[in-house]
C-alpha positions in Angstrom: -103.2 -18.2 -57.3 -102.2 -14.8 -59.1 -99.0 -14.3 -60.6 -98.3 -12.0 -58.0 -98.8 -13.9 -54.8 -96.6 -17.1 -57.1 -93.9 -14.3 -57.5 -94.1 -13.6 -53.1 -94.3 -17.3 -52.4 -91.1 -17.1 -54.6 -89.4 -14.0 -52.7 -90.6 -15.7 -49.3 -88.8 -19.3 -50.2 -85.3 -17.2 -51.4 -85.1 -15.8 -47.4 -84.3 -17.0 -44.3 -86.7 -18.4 -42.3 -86.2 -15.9 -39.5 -87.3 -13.3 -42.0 -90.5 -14.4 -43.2 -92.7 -12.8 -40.4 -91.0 -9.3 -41.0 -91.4 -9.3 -44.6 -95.0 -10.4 -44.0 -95.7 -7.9 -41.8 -94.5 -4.8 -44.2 -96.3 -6.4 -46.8 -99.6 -7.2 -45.2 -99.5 -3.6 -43.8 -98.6 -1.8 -47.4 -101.1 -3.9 -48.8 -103.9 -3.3 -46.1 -103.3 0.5 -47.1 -104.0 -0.1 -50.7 -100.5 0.3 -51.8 -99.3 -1.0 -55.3 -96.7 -4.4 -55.1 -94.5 -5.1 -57.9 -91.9 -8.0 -57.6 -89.8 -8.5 -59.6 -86.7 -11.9 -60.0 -83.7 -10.6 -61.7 -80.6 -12.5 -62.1 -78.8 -11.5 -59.4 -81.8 -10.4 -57.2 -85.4 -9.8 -56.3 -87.4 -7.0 -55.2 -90.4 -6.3 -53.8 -91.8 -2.3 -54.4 -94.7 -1.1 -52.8 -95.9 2.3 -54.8 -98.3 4.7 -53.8 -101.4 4.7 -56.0 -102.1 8.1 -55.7 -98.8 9.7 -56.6 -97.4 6.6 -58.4 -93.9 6.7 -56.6 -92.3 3.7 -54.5 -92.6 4.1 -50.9 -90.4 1.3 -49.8 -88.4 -1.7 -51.7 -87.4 -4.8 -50.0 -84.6 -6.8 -52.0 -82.8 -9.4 -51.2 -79.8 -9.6 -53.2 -76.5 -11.9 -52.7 -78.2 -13.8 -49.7 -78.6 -10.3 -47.7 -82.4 -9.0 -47.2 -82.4 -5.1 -47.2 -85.3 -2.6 -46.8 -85.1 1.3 -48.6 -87.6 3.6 -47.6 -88.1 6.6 -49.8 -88.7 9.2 -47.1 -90.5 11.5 -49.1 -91.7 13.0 -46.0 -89.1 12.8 -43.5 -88.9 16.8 -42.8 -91.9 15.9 -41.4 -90.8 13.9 -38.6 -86.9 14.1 -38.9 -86.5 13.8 -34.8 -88.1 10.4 -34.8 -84.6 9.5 -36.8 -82.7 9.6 -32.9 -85.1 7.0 -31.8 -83.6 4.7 -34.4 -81.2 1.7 -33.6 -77.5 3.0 -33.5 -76.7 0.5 -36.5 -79.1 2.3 -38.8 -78.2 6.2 -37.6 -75.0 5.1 -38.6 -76.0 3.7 -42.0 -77.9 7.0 -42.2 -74.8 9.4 -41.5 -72.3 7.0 -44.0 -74.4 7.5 -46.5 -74.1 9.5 -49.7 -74.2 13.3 -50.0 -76.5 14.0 -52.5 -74.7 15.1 -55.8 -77.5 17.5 -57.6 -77.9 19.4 -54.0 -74.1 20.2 -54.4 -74.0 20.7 -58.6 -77.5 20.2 -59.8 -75.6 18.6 -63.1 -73.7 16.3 -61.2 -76.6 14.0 -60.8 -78.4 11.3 -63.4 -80.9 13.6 -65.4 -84.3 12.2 -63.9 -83.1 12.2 -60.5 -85.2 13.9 -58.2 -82.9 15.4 -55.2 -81.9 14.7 -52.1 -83.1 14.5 -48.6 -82.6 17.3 -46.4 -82.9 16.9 -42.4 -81.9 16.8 -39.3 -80.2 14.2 -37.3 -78.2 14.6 -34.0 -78.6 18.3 -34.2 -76.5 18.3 -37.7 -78.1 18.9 -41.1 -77.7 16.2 -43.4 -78.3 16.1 -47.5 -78.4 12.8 -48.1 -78.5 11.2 -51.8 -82.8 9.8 -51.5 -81.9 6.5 -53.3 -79.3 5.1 -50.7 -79.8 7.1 -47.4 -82.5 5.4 -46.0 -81.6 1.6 -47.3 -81.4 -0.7 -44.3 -79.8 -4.3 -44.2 -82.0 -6.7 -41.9 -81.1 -7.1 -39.0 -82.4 -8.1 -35.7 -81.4 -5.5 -33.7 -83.2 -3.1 -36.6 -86.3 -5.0 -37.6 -88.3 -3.2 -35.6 -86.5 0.3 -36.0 -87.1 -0.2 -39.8 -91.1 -1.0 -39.1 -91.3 2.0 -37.4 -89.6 4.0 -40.4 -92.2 2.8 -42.4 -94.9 3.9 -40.1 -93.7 7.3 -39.7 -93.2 7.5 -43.5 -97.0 6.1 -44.5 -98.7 8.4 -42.0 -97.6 11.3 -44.3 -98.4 9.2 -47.4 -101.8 8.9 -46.1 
């Protein structure tokens, strides 16, 4: 057994039960499309990235922090397919829309130096700029689990 598939039996065992299938699922389908995994135990949580290989950025994290599993997806590419955000659960447009403006789209100095700016897109006819590290970061849920996979699949299509 590698030290990486010790470190996801590890990640698995930390999460509900309930969870497992989800975060197999992302992770057998990331993996399936050659994406980089890095996981990574901390103190006070873990975290799973899948990078591209190609353009060496992270696509998607899941963590699970303080007993709550949470999924961010980068959305690199979501001008691409902005109106597939009104198919999403209520509960995550919501998170979406509460989010954080993004600083360095308002004062380009406002923001940490290597930050790489914001989102910009549509959703329910309004234009949003969103801060990229925190906009698209979903608790688990139920209710969202699937809205979340389908994130994902919108957002590797454009990776592809």
């Amino acid at each position: 057994m590698t030290k990486l598939e010790q470190n996801y039996g590890v990640f698995l065992g930390l999460i509900n039960n309930e969870d497992i299938e989800f975060v197999n699922k992302i992770n057998d389908t990331m993996l399936h499309d050659n994406y980089a995994s890095k996981i990574e135990h901390k103190k006070i949580l873990s975290i799973i990235s899948y990078r591209n290989r190609n353009t060496k950025k992270v696509v998607v994290n899941i963590t699970f922090k303080k007993g709550v599993l949470s999924v961010k997806i980068v959305g690199q590419h979501i001008s691409s397919y902005e109106g597939f955000l009104e198919e999403l659960p209520n509960t995550m447009i919501e998170n979406i829309e509460n989010s954080s403006d993004c600083k360095q789209l308002i004062d380009p100095s406002a923001c940490w130096q290597a930050c790489e700016m914001g989102s910009v897109f549509k959703l329910k006819g309004q234009k949003l700029a969103k801060c990229r590290y925190h906009c698209f970061s979903f608790d688990v849920e139920n209710e969202n689990k699937t809205g979340i996979n389908a994130f994902i699949d919108m957002e590797r299509k454009y990776q592809l």
